[in-house]
C-alpha positions in Angstrom: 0.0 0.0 0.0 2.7 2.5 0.3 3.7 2.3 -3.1 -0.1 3.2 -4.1 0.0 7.6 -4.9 -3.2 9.2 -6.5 -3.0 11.3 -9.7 -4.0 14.9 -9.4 -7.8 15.7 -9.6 -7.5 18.8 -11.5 -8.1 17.5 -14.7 -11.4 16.8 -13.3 -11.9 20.0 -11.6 -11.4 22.0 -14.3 -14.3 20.3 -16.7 -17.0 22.7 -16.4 -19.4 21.4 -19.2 -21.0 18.3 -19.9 -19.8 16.7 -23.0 -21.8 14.6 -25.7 -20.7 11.3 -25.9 -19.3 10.2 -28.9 -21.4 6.7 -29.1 -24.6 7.4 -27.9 -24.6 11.9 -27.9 -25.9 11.4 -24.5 -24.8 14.7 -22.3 -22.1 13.4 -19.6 -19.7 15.1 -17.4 -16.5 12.5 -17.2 -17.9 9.4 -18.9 -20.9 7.4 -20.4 -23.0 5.6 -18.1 -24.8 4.0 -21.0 -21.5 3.0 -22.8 -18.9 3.1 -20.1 -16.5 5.1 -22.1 -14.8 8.4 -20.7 -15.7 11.5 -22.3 -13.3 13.8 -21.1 -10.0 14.7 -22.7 -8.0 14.1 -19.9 -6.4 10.8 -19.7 -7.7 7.9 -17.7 -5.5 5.8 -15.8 -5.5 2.3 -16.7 -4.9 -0.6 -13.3 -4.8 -4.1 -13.2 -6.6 -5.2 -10.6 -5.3 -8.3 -8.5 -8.8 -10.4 -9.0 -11.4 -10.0 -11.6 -14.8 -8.6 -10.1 -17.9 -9.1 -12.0 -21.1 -7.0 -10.7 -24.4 -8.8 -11.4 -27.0 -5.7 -11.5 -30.9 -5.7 -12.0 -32.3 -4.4 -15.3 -34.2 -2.2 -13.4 -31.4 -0.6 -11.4 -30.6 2.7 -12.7 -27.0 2.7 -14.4 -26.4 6.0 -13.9 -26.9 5.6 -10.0 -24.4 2.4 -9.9 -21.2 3.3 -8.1 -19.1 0.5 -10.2 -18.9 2.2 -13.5 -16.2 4.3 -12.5 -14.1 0.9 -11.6 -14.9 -0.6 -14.8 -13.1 2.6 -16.7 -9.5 2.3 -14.6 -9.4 -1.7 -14.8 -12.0 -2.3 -17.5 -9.9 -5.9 -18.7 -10.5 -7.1 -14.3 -14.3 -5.4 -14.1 -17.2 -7.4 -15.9 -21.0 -5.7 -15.1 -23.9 -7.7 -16.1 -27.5 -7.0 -16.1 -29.8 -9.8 -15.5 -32.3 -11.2 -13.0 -30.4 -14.6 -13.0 -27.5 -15.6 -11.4 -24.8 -16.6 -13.9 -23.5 -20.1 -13.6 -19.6 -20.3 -13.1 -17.3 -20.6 -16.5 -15.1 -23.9 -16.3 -12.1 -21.9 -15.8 -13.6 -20.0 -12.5 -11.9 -21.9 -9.0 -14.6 -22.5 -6.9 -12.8 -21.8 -3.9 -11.6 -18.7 -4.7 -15.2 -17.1 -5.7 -17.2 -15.2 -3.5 -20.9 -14.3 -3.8 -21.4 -10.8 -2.2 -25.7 -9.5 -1.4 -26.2 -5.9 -0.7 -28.5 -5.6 2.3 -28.8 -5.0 5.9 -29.4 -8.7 6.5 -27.4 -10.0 3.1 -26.0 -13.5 3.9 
């Protein structure tokens, strides 16, 4: 951890206007939700993350309100989101010891 340093937000602080996204021409401020792109000039950081996350979402849950998208833009090869009302079955490749299932909620288990 003491090797990790953030990047300087001003970038950030200094976009004023929303932009039109290049994909879809929605307005957006620093990226897509609809595509997951970054719309902003500035250069995104790219990390590798050290396990892959994959975020099962609801159809019905509002993409712009999903606090993931912004992961999926710095490590997008280690961040898979997926919108469905089933729960996907593990690939062949996926260690079954080494997955963990995670329910939001007070009382998640």
């Amino acid at each position: 951890m003491k090797n990790l340093s953030l990047s300087s937000f001003a970038p950030l602080d200094e976009m004023t206007e929303r932009i039109e996204c290049p994909k879809c021409r929605k307005s957006c401020k620093y990226y897509c939700c609809n595509c997951i792109i970054p719309v902003t000039k500035s250069k995104i950081p790219k990390i590798k993350l050290p396990l892959q996350v994959t975020v099962i979402s609801h159809p019905k849950e509002k993409v712009s309100k999903s606090s993931i998208l912004p992961a999926k833009l710095v490590a997008p090869d280690d961040v898979e989101i997926i919108s469905t009302t089933e729960v996907p079955v593990l690939r062949d490749n996926d260690n079954f010891d080494e997955v963990v299932l995670l329910f939001p909620g007070d009382n998640a288990k």
